[in-house]
C-alpha positions as CSV (number, residue, x, y, z in Angstrom):
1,X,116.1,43.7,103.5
2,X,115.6,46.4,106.8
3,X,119.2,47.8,105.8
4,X,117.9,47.5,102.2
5,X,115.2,50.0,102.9
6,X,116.9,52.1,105.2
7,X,119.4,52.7,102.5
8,X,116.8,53.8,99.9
9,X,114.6,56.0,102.7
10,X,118.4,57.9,103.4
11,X,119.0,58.2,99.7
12,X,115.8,59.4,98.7
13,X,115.7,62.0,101.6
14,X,118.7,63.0,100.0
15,X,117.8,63.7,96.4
16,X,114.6,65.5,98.0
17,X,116.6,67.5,100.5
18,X,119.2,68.5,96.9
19,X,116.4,69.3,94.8
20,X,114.9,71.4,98.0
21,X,118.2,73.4,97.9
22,X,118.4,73.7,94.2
23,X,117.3,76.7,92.4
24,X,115.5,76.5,88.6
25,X,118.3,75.6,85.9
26,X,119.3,79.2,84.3
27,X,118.2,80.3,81.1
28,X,120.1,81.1,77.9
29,X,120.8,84.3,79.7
30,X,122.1,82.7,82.2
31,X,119.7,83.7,85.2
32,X,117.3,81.9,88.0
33,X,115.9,83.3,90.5
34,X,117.8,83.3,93.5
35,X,116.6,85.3,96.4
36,X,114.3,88.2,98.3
37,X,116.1,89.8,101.0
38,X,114.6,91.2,104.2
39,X,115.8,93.6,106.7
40,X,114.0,92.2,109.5
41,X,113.0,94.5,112.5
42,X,113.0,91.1,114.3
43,X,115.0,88.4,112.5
44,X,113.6,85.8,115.7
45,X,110.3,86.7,114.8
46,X,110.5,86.7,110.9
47,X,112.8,83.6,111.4
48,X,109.9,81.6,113.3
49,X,107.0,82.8,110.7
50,X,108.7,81.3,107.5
51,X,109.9,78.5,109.1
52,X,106.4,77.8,110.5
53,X,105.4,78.2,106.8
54,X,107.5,74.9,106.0
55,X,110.7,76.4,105.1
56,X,114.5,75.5,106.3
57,X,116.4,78.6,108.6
58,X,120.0,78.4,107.6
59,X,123.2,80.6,108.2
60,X,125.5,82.0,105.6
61,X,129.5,80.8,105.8
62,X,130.3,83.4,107.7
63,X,127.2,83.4,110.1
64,X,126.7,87.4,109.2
65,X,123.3,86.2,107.3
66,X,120.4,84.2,108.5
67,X,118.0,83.1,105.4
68,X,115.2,80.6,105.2
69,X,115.5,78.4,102.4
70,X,112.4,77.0,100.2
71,X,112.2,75.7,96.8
72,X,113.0,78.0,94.6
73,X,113.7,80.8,96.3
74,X,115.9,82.3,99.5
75,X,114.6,84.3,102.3
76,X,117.2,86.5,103.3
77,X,115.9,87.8,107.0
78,X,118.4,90.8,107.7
79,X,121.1,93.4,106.2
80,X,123.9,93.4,108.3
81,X,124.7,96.7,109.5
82,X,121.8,98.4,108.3
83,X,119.7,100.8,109.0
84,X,116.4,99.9,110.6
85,X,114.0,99.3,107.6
86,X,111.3,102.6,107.1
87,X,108.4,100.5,106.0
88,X,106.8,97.6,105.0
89,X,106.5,96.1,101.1
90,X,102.9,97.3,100.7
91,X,103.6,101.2,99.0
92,X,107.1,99.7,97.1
93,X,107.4,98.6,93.5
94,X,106.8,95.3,95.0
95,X,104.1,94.8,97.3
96,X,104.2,91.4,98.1
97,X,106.1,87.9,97.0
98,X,104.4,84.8,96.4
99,X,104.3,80.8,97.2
100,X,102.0,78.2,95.9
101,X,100.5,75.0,98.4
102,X,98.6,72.2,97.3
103,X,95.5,73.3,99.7
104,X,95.7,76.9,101.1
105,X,93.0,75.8,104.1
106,X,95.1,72.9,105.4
107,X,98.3,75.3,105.0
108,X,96.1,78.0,106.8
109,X,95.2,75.3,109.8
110,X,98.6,74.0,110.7
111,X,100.3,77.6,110.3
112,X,98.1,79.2,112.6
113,X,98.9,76.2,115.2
114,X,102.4,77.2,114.8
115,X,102.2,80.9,115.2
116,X,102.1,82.3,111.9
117,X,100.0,85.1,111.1
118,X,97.4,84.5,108.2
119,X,94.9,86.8,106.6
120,X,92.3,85.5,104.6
121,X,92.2,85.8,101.3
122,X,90.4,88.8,99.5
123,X,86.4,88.5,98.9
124,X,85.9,85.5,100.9
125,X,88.2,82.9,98.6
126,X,89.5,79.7,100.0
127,X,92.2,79.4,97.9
128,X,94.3,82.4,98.5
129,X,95.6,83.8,101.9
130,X,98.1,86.3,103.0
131,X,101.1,85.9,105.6
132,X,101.8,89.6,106.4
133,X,105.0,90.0,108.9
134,X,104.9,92.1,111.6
135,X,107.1,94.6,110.4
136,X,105.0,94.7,106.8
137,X,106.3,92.1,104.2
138,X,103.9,91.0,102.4
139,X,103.0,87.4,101.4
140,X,100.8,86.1,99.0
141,X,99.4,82.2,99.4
142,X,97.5,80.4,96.3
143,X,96.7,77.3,95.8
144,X,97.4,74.7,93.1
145,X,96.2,71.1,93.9
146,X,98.6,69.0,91.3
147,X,101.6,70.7,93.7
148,X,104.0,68.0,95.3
149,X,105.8,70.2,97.3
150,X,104.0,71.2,100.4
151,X,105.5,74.8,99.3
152,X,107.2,76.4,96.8
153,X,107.7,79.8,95.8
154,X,106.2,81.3,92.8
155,X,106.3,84.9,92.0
156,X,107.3,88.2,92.5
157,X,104.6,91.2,92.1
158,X,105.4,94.1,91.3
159,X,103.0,97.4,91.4
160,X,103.6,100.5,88.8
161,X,101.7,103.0,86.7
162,X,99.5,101.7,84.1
163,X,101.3,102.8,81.2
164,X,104.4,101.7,82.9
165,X,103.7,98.0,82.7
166,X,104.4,97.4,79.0
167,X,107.8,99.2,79.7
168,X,108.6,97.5,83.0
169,X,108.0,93.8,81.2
170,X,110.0,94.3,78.3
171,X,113.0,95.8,80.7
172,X,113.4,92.0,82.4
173,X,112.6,90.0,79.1
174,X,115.4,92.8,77.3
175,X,117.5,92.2,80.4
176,X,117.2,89.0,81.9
177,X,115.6,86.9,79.2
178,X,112.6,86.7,80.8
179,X,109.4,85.2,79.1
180,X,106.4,87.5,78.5
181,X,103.1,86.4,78.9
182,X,100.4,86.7,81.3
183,X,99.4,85.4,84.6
184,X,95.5,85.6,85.6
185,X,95.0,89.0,84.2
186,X,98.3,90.5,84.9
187,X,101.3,91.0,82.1
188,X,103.6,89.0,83.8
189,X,107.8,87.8,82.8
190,X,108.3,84.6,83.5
191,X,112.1,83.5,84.8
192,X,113.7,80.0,86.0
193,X,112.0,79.7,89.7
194,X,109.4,83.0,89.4
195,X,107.2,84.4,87.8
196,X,107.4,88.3,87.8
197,X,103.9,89.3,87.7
198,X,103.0,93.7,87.1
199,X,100.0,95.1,88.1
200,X,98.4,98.7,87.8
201,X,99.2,101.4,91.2
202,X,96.6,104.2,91.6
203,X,99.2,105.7,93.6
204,X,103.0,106.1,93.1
205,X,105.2,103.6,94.8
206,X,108.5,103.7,95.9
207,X,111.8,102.3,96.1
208,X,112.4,99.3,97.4
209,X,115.6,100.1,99.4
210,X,115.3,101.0,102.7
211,X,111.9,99.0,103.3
212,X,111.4,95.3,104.7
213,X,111.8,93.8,101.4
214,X,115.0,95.7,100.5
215,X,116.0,94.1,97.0
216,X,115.5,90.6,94.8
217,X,118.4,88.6,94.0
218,X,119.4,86.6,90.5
219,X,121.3,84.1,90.3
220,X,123.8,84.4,87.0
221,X,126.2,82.1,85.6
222,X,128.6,84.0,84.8
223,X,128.6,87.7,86.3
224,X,131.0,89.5,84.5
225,X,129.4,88.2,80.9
226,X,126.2,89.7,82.3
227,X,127.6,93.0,83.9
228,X,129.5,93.8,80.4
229,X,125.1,92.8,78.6
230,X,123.5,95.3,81.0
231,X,126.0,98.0,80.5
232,X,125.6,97.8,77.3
233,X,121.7,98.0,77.3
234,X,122.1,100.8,79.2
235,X,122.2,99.5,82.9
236,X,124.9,100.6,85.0
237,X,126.1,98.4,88.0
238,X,125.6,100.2,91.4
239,X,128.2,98.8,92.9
240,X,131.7,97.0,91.4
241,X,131.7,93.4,91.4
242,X,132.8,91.7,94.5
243,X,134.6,88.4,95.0
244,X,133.6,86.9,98.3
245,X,136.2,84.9,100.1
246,X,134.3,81.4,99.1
247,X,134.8,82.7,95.2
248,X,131.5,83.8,94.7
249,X,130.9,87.3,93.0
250,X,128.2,89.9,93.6
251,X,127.1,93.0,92.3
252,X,123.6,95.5,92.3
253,X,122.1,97.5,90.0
254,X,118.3,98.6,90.0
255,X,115.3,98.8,87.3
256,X,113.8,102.6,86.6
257,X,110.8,102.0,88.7
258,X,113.1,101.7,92.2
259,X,113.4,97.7,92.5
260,X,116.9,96.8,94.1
261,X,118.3,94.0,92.7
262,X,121.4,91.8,93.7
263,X,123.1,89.3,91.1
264,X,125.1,86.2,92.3
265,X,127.6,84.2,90.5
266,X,127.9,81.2,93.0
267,X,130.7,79.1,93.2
268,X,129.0,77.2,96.2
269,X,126.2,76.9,98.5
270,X,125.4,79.0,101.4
């Protein structure tokens, strides 16, 4: 019986620690969200703060990337090779990422005990909270109480001109088969894993590249078939697709408003 449930605990940690690893299942497009990449001023640091947030640090294959992995979503802590990052997300296209918890104060408590640095959230609420990095990423915490997970990520927010935000949501849903709708009162696209939520800038932003939060990543299932879509629409690739040694392909392009934007065909994890 004791080897019984051994078994059982081992293969249930199992299945959790798969689905853990696993982004959303793609769309008839074929994308999921796949990642937000960092160029951390201190990868240590930035390292220590998602972890402490309930995530899993892990190397890439050829130990040239660290990333912290949640569900749905990759933290990609640095750019090899790059310049030193010119700002924090706050003032970009996107200002801040976000992740859900079952009960923002009780994530607030036992972050704080393990170093992370928490902002409360805006006009006194309980169920929202901010992680902000030292070197200026941005991220959001809400709550929803029917949650499992103790966290999981949820969106991506993006901040334009008013009268670009009609525009901006019908690029992704043209070019990524994202859903429209709404979230709260923001026009939002809704994709496997995030949702991407625009809201109005009284200011201009800027470009992503360059800052903390350099680009987003999708995941695609078949690169080339989706290269050959957004070239027709109009889109041209940044840089050639590239076949990493492992067989997985990568390639760039950008959205008008200055977001940076990676696409992965994987043939394998991380």
């Amino acid at each position: 019986m004791k080897i019984l449930i051994a078994g059982l605990w081992l293969a249930s940690n199992l299945a959790a620690a798969a689905a853990f690893a696993q982004p959303a299942p793609p769309n008839d497009m074929g994308i999921t969200m796949g990642h937000v990449h960092l160029n951390s001023a201190d990868i240590e640091t930035n390292k220590k703060i998602f972890v402490g947030m309930g995530g899993v640090a892990k190397k890439n294959d050829t130990g040239t990337i660290q990333y912290v992995m949640f569900p749905g979503v990759m933290v990609f802590l640095n750019l090899p090779n790059a310049a030193p990052a010119v700002g924090g997300s706050e003032g970009t296209v996107i200002n801040h990422v976000g992740f859900l918890v079952p009960n923002v104060q009780d994530a607030v408590a036992k972050w704080k005990a393990a170093g992370v640095p928490v902002l409360p959230g805006r006009n006194g609420r309980l169920d929202q909270a901010y992680v902000v990095t030292p070197d200026g990423m941005r991220v959001e915490i809400l709550e929803d109480k029917s949650q499992t997970l103790p966290i999981k990520f949820q969106h991506v927010h993006f901040f334009v001109a008013a009268d670009a935000i009609p525009e901006i949501q019908a690029w992704y849903a043209k070019n990524f088969g994202a859903v429209p709708g709404m979230r709260g009162d923001n026009k939002s696209d809704d994709i496997p894993g995030a949702n991407l939520t625009f809201s109005k800038s009284d200011t201009p932003t800027v470009p992503t590249k360059g800052h903390v939060l350099d680009h987003i990543g999708f995941d695609v299932t078949d690169l080339a078939a989706t290269a050959k879509r957004l070239e027709a629409n109009g889109v041209k690739l940044d840089r050639d697709i590239v076949t990493q040694p492992n067989g997985s392909k990568l390639s760039f392009v950008h959205d008008q408003w200055g977001t940076g934007i990676e696409l992965n065909e994987r043939h394998q994890p991380l």
